[in-house]
N, C-alpha and C positions, 0 to 999 in steps of 0.2 A: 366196556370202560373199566371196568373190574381187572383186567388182564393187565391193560393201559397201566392202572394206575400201578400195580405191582412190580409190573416190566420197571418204572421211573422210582422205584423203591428199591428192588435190585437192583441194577445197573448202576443207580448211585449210589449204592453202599458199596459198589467196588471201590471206588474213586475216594473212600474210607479208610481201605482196608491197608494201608500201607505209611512207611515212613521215611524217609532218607537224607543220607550227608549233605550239607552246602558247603561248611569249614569250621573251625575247632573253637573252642573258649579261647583260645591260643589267638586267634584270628579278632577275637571280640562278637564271635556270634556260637552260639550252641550245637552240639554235632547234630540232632536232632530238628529236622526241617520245620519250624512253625508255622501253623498253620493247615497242617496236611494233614489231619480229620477233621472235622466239623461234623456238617448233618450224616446221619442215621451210622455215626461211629460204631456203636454196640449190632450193628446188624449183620449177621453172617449170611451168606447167599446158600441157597439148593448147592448141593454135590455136584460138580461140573469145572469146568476151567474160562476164568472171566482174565479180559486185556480193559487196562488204563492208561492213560498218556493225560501224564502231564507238563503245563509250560509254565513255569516259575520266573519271577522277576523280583527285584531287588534292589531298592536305590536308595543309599541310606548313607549318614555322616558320623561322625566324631570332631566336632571341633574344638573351639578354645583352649588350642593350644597340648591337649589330651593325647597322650602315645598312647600307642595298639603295639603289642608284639606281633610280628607275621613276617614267615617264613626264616625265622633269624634274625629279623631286624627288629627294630626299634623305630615305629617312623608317627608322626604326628598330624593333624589336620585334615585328618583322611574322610575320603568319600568315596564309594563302592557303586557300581553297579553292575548285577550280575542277572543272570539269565541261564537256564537250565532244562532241559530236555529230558523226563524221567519216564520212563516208559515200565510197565509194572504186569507180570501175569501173576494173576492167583490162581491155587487150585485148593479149590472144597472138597473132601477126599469122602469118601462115604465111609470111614474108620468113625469110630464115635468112643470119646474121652468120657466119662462119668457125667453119661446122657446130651454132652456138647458136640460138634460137630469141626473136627481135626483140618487143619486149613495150613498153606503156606503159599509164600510171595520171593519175590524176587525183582527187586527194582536197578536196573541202571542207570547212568545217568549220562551226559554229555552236555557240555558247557561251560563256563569258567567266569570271573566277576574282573569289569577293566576298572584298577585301584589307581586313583590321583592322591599323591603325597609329598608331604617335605620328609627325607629323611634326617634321623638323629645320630644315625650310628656310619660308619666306614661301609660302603658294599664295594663290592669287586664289579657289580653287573655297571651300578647307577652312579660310582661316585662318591666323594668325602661328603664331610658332615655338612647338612644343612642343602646339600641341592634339591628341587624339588625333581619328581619323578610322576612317570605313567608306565601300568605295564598292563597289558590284556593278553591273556591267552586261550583258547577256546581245546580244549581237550576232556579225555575220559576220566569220570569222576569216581568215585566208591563203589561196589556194590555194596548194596541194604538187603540181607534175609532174612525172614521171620517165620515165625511159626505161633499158631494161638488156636483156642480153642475158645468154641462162640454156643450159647444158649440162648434158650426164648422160653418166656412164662407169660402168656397173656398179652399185655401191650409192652411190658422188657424183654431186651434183649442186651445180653452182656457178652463179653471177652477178657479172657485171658491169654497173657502170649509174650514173647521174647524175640528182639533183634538186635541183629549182630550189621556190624560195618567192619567190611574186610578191603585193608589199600588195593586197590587195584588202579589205580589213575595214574598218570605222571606226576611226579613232586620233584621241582627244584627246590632245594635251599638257600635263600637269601633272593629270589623272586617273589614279587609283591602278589603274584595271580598264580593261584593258584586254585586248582578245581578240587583236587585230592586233600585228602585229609592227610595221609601219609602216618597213621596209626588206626589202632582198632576201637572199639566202643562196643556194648552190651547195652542193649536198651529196654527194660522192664516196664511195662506196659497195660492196661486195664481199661476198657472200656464200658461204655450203657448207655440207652438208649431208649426212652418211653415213646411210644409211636402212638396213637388215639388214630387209627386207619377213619373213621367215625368223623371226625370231625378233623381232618387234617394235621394236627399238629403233631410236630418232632420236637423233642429236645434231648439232646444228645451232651456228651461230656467224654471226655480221653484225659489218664493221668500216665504219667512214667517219669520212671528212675533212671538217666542214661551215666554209666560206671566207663570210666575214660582209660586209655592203655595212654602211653606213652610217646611222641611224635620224636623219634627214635634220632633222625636227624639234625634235628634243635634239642636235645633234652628239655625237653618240655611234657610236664606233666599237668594235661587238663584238669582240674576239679571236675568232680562229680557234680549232676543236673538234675532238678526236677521241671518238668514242665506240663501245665495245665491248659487244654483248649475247650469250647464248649462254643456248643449251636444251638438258637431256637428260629424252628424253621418251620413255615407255613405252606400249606398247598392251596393255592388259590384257583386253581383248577387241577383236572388228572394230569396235567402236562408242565406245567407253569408254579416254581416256588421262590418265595423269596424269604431271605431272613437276616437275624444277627449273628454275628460270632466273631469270636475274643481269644486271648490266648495268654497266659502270663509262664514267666521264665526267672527260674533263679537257679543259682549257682549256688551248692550248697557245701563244697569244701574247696581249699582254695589251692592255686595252681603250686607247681612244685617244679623242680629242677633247674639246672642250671641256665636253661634258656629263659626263665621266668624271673625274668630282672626290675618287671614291675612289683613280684612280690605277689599277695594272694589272689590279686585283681578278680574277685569272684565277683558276676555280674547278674543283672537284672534288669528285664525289660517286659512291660504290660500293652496290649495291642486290642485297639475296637473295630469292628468293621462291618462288610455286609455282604451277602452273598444274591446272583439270581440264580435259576437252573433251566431248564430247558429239555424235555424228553421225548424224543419224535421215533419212527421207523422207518427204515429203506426196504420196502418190501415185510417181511414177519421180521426182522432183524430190529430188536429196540437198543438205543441210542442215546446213552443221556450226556448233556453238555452243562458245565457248571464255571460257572464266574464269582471269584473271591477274591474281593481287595480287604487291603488291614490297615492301619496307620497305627504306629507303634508311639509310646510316650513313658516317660518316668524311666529314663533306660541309665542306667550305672555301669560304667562298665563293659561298656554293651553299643555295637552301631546304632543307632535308630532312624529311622525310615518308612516308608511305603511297600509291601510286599502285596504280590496279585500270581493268582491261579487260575488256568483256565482247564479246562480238564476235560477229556473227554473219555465215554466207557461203554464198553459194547460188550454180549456174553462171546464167547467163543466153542462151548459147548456143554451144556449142561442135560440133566435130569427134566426132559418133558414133563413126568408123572413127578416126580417133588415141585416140581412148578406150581402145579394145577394143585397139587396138596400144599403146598406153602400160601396159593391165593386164596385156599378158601379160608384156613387159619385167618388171614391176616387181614384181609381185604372185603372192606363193609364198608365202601366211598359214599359219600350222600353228596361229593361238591361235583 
């Protein structure tokens, strides 16, 4: 049981360990995916190479009358929904940083969000002022890379670490859908995570700074982000957890350039919700499955909506013997 529970301790700290693009402050949403740590964020895995996939969803409005800039336009009364395919390998390096444990990722993406709206401004694709429009397109999104360095003292476990969003997707200009960001980001980032193996309980917390480059084709300059997420998550047995978690979002300088025609439109939006999880094996191969819905409120600025994760996270090959030394560290289950 003792292994069990560890395997379900690992495996979902993969499905942690990463973050990536959906669309810009530009678009009315943050470059930074919310939502994407929660439970045992500060937790770094054994030296080895871990696979995660996750499926994102997204359905959210703007109304009363309220413009969004996106993709060059100017368009009003908007409702999104998107969907997103993000598949992610980490690798735990056996390098060791000032006693931490050297790690990096790599996430892609694939997907796109279908946007209903009236437009305000002239397009060439959609028509003059005031026609309403749909446009959906499903294509390749940013990659997200990172790199962080993770410790443990007892029942903490923390991180440090930095990622980067480099365009790699399709981006038209003056299309309502798009997947790409179509500029770069730097996202500074800091994690922790109290674990009680003892008596079940996680509480976990992720902060970061994400610094916006320019979406080169709109002159449009994002304001800079901060954003805060945070889990408290229970194990109700060695297989079976559920809990809370939350996220808030603000916009902390405001937009610039000549595509930014609302002016600093810096935004803000605060989100409650709840997670289960689920940790089984196929053979010795453990396997953990996680489900998280949000419902977002108080948003300025900002879409607001319903966002869900489902995720799933298997090791792909790690350290037998740091295994067996990280369970006895950590792992003292009494549920």
């Amino acid at each position: 049981m003792r292994f069990t529970v560890i395997y379900a301790i690992v495996i979902s700290a993969v499905a942690c360990l990463w973050g990536a693009p959906v669309n810009a402050a530009e678009g009315g949403i943050g470059a930074y995916l919310l939502g994407s740590r929660s439970k045992e964020a500060g937790i770094t895995p054994p030296p080895g190479v871990y696979f995660n996939d996750d499926t994102y969803f997204y359905d959210a409005k703007i109304g009363g009358g309220r413009s969004l800039p996106i993709g060059g336009l100017l368009i009003a009364n908007v409702s999104m929904q998107t969907w997103l395919n993000l598949p992610t390998t980490l690798w735990v390096t056996p390098a060791k940083i000032f006693g931490g444990d050297l790690a990096f990722s790599l996430t892609s993406s694939v997907g796109g969000p279908r946007v209903n709206a009236n437009l305000l401004v002239n397009s060439p694709r959609f028509g003059p002022i005031g026609v309403s429009a749909t446009d959906a397109n499903t294509a390749l999104s940013d990659f997200f890379v990172q790199s962080f360095v993770g410790w443990q003292a007892g029942n903490f476990h923390w991180q440090l670490g930095v990622g980067g969003i480099f365009p790699s997707g399709t981006y038209v200009a003056g299309q309502l859908s798009n997947a790409s960001l179509n500029r770069r980001a730097v996202d500074l980032f800091g994690t922790l995570t109290w674990l009680d193996p003892a008596i079940g309980w996680d509480l976990s917390a992720a902060a970061g700074f994400t610094f916006n480059q320019t979406n080169i084709a709109t002159d449009y300059k994002s304001g800079d982000e901060f954003h805060l997420e945070w889990a408290a998550t229970k194990y109700l047995t060695k297989k079976f957890t559920v809990g809370l978690i939350g996220y808030y979002y603000q916009q902390l300088t405001p937009d610039s350039g000549t595509g930014a025609r609302l002016g600093a439109f810096e935004g803000r939006v605060m989100a409650l919700g709840g997670s289960v999880g689920y940790t089984f094996e196929v053979g010795k191969l453990p396997i953990s499955t996680r489900l998280k819905v949000y419902r977002e409120f108080d948003a300025t600025n900002h879409l607001e909506g319903t966002s869900g994760f489902f995720t799933v996270s298997l090791p792909l090959a790690f350290d037998g013997n740091a295994m067996a030394l990280e369970t006895g560290k950590s792992i003292k289950a009494k549920f």
